[in-house]
C-alpha positions, 0 to 999 in steps of 0.5 A: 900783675903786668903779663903781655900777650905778643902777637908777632905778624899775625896775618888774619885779623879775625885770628887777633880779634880772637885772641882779644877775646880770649884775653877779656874771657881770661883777665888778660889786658896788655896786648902788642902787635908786631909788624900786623898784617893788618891793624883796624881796631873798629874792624877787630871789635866788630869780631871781638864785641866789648873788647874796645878797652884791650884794643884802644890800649894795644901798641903796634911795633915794627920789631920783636926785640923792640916789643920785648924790651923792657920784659924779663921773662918771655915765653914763646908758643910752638908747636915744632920740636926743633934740633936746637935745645931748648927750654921746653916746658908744657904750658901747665908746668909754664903758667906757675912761674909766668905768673910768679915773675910777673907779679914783680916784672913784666913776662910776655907771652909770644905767638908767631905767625898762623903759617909757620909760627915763631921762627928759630931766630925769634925763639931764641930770644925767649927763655922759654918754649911752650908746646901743647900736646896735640895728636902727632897726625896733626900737631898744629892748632891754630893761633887762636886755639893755642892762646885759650889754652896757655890763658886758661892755665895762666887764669887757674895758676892765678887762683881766678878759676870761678867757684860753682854757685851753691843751689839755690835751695839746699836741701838734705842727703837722701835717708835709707828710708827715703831710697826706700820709697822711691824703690817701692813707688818705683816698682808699684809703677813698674808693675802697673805697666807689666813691666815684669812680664819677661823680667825678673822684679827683684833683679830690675830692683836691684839694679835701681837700688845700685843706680840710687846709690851710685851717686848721692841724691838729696831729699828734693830728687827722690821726692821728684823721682816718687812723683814721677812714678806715682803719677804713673799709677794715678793716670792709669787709674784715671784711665780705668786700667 
């Protein structure tokens, strides 16, 4: 998988050493730099920590066509619809075939400087453009912000997203019978504090029959849930009430 991220004249290093961070985060590893306002690694790892392998692998170019040389599928990030016509994708729909291609070649992926990112001229030498919907008051994001969007994509169409641990202890789906003494502790408890003085107990009832079966709970939560409102009717007890 061989996906170069290009950053050409970036102007603030703390904007670059966000984007390596982003590129750690999201299994990113090739980084090229054209003509940086700045270049200090001990700098941008003191930013970015434990990033020291990206940096010490990044190359610095004076040329953007030079850094794009030996890549045969280059996509520019901008956030200005431009009168020229071009190959306008949303990074959704772009990460899919960025990372098809570079499973075989080499497809870059280009951010332009944070005042006026990509140029006309610089566009024109990628096969496509990507924006990112943002709010028409205020289109523009910042550098770092652009590239943690377009990477997490690119991370989900390369199928690494993280799957959700399973609990540590399992436990089985709540019974009716189960909901039904959490709704009968629930309401002992609910009247030994008169909380249906000026409420209506089979309403209030209801109500949390609906709560209960709005979202499936297991056997572990009821019995948390009846020991709440059980405990509730023994300390009123210990307290003579």
């Amino acid at each position: 998988m061989s996906i170069v991220v290009v950053l050409n004249r970036p102007k603030n290093r703390v904007n670059v050493a966000s984007v390596i961070r982003a590129m750690k985060n999201f299994s990113l590893t090739e980084l090229r730099l054209v003509s940086p306002a700045e270049f200090d690694p001990h700098r941008l790892e003191g930013i970015a920590h434990n990033t020291g392998d990206i940096i010490e692998q990044a190359v610095v170019f004076e040329d953007l066509q030079e850094a794009l040389s030996d890549c045969t599928h280059v996509v520019g990030l901008t956030s200005r619809l431009r009168a020229a016509k071009r190959n306008l994708q949303s990074a959704r729909e772009a990460a899919p075939e960025i990372v098809s291609i570079a499973e075989v070649d080499t497809a870059a992926l280009v951010l332009g400087p944070e005042d006026k990112g990509l140029t006309n001229d610089e566009l024109d030498l990628c096969h496509r453009s990507v924006t990112i919907d943002t709010s028409d008051e205020h289109p523009s994001l910042n550098l770092a912000q652009a590239f943690i969007l377009i990477a997490y994509e690119l991370f989900l169409a390369r199928g690494m997203s993280r799957s959700i641990k399973p609990p540590r202890r399992p436990t089985e789906p709540a019974t009716h019978a189960d909901i039904e003494l959490l709704c009968h502790d629930t309401q002992q408890a609910l009247e030994s504090v008169e909380f249906f003085k000026s409420r209506k107990p089979r309403n209030i009832m209801r109500t949390v029959r609906e709560l209960s079966h709005r979202v499936p709970v297991d056997k572990r939560e009821v019995k948390l849930l009846r020991a709440m409102a059980l405990e509730v009717m023994h300390f009123l007890r210990r307290k003579g009430v």
